[in-house]
C-alpha positions in Angstrom: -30.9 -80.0 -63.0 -28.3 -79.9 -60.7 -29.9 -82.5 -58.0 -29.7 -85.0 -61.4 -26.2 -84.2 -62.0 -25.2 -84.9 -58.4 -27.5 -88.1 -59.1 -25.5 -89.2 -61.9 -22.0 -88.4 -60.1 -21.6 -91.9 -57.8 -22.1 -94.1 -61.4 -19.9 -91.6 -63.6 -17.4 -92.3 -61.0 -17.8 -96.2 -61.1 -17.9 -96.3 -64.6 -14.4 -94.0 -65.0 -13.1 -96.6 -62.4 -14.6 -100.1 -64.1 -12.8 -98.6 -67.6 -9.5 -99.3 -66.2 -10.1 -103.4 -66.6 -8.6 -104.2 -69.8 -12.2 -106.3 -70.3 -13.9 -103.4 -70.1 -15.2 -101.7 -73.9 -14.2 -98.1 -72.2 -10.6 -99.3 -71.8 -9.3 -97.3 -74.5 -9.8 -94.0 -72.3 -6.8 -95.2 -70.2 -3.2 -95.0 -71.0 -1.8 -97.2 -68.1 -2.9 -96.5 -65.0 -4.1 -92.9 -65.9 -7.1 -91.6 -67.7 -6.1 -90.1 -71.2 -6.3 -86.2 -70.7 -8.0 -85.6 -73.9 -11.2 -86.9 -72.6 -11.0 -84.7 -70.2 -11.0 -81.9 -72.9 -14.0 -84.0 -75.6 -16.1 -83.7 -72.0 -15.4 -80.0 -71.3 -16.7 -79.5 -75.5 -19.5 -81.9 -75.2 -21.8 -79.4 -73.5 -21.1 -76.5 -75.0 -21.1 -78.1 -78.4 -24.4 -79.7 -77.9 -26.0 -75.5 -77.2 -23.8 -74.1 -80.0 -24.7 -76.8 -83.1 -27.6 -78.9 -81.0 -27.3 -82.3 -79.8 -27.9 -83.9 -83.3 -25.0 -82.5 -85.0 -22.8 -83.0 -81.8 -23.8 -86.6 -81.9 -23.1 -87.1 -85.5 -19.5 -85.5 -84.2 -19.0 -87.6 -81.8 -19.9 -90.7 -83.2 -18.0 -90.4 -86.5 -15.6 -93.0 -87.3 -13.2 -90.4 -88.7 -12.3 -88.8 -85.8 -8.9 -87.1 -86.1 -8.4 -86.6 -82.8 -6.2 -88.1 -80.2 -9.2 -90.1 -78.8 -12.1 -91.5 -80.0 -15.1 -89.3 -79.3 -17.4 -92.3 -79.1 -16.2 -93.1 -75.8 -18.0 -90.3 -74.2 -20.9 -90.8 -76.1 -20.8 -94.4 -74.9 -20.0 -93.1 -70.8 -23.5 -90.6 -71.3 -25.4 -93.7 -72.3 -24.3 -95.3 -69.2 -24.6 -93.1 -66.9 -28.8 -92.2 -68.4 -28.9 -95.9 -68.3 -31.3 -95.9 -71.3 -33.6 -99.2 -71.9 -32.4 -99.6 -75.2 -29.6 -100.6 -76.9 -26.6 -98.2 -77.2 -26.7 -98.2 -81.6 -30.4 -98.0 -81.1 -29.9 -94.7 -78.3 -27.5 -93.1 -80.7 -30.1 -93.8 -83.7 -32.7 -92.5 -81.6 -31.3 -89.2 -80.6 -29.4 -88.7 -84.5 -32.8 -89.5 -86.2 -36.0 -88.3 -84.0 -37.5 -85.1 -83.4 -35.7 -83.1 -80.3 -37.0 -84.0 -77.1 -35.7 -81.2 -74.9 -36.4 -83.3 -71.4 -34.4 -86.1 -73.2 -31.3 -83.5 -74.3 -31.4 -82.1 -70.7 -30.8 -85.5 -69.2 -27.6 -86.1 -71.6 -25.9 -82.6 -70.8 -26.5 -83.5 -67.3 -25.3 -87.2 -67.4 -22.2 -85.2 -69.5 -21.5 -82.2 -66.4 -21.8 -85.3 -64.1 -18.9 -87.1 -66.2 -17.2 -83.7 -66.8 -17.2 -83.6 -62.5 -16.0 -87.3 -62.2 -13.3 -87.4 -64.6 -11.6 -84.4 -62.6 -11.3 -87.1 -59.5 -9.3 -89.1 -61.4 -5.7 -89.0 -62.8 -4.4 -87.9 -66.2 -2.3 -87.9 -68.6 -1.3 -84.2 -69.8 -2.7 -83.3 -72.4 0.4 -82.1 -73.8 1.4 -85.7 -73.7 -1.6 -87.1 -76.1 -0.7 -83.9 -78.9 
């Protein structure tokens, strides 16, 4: 478990970094030249969320359009795809995981891929949180 998070750490990194082009569909997650500090905080829930309600529900959390948050949860669901570089497509991923039975080995990879993140994101600079309330 912890040899895949450190795995996943190097392209959690280079994704966070590749976000900051304004081309780039994770762009959102930056406000100027700083990461958004609330996605610190929606990586910091995503695991414990995930034990607490399951991965389904979380999912169905974080990929709701309604979000009334300061951020749009499906970023992070979009940076754990990356980083488990899954074969399919990202809608077909989040269909996969909202719709089939639990795969625990499949679960385990995604709150690993989301510690990895949870480590990268720390690297980088933020906005205060304060500052996105």
């Amino acid at each position: 478990m912890d040899t895949r998070i450190n795995d996943f750490i190097p392209t959690a990194i280079k994704l966070l970094e590749e976000a900051a082009k304004p081309n780039n569909s994770l762009y959102g997650i930056y406000e100027g030249n700083e990461i958004k500090g609330i996605y610190e905080s929606y990586l910091s829930q995503f695991g414990p969320m995930a034990i607490q309600l399951g991965m389904r529900s979380t999912f169905a959390v974080y990929y709701n359009n309604e979000n009334k948050g300061d951020g749009n949860r499906k970023y992070i669901l979009e940076l754990i795809y990356k980083v488990v570089s899954s074969k399919t497509s990202y809608n077909h991923w989040i269909r996969d995981i909202l719709c089939s039975e639990p795969n625990f080995a499949k679960e385990e990879e995604i709150l690993d891929a989301s510690v990895a993140l949870k480590r990268a994101i720390r690297t980088f600079s933020l906005t205060s949180k304060n500052d996105n309330l």
